[in-house]
N, C-alpha and C positions, 0 to 999 in steps of 0.2 A: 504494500500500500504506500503511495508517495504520500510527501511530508505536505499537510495543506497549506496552501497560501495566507501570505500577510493578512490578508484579506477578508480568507475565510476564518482565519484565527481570530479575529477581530468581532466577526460577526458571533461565532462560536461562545466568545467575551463576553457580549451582550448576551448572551441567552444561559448564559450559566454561570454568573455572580450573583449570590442570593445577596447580598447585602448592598449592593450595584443597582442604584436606578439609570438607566443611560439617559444622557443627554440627547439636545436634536443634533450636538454638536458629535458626541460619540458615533448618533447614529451616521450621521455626514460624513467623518472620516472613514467609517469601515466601508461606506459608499464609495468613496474617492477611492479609496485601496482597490477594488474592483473591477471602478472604472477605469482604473490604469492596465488589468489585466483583460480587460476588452471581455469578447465572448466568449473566452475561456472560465472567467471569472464568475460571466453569468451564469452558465453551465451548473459551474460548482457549487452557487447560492441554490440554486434549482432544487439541488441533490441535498443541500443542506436542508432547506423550507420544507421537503418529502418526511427529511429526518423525524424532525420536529414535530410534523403532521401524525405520523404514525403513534407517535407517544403523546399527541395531543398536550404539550408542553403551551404554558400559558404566556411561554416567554418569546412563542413563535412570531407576535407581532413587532421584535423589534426586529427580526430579521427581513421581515411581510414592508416594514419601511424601508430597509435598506433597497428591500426588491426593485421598490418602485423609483430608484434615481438611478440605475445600474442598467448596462445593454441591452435594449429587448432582445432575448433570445427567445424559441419555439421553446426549449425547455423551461427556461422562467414560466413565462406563460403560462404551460401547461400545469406549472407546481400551484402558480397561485389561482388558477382555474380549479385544479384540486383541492386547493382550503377553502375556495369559496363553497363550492358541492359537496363536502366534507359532513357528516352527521356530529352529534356532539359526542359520544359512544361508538369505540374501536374495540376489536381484539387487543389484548395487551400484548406489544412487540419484546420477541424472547432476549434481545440484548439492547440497550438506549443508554446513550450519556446523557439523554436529557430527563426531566423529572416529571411525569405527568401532576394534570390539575386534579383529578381524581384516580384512585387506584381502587378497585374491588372487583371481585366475580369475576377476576380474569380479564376484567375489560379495563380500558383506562378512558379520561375525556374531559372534556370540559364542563365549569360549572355554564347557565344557560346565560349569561352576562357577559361571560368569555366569552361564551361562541358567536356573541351579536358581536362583539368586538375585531372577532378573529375576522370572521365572514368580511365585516364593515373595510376595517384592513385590507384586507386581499384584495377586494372590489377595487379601492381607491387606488393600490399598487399597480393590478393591471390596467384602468384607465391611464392612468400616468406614462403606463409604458407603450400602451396601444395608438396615446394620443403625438407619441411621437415620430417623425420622420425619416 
């Protein structure tokens, strides 16, 4: 497995500092970092936002910000096309570094306040990135 980027370590940051509220400024520079690495970059936020999804992590919206300043790629897209379509209730995924909002029954997910948020997010990211040229 290669070592992830500046970039994506960044974003990574944001989403797994419990005592860490980010900035718009935190969220901007792991943006910047990204957009330096072009569509590879986007790619790999893609893969990350899936990450996230699957363990219904509550902290997916600061990556869901990043998404929407970063390269529209088909993969983007498609991830935050996926959080928006997303239920708030998943199978629980057998290995995550990140921390779901609820855990029981095997499932994991969000409470229903997150999930308007998460959805609201995602919406807003892929407009931003759809809306551009």
């Amino acid at each position: 497995m290669s070592t992830p980027s500046k970039g994506i370590e960044a974003v990574v940051k944001l989403c797994t500092q419990s005592l860490f509220r980010p900035t718009s400024g935190d969220i901007k520079q792991a943006a910047d970092e990204l957009l330096q690495e072009g569509e590879s970059g986007s790619r790999a936020l893609a893969v990350l936002i899936r990450e996230l999804l699957a363990c219904r992590s509550p902290k997916i919206t600061y990556a869901l910000r990043v998404g929407g300043q970063v390269s529209p790629t088909s993969e983007l897209l498609g991830a935050l096309r996926a959080v928006a379509e997303a239920s708030e209730l998943t199978e629980a995924p057998v290995n995550s570094r990140f921390t779901p909002e609820i855990i029981g029954g095997g499932r994991v997910g969000w409470t229903s306040g997150t999930y308007q948020g998460v959805v609201r997010t995602a919406l807003e990211a892929k407009a931003s990135l759809e809306g551009r040229d």
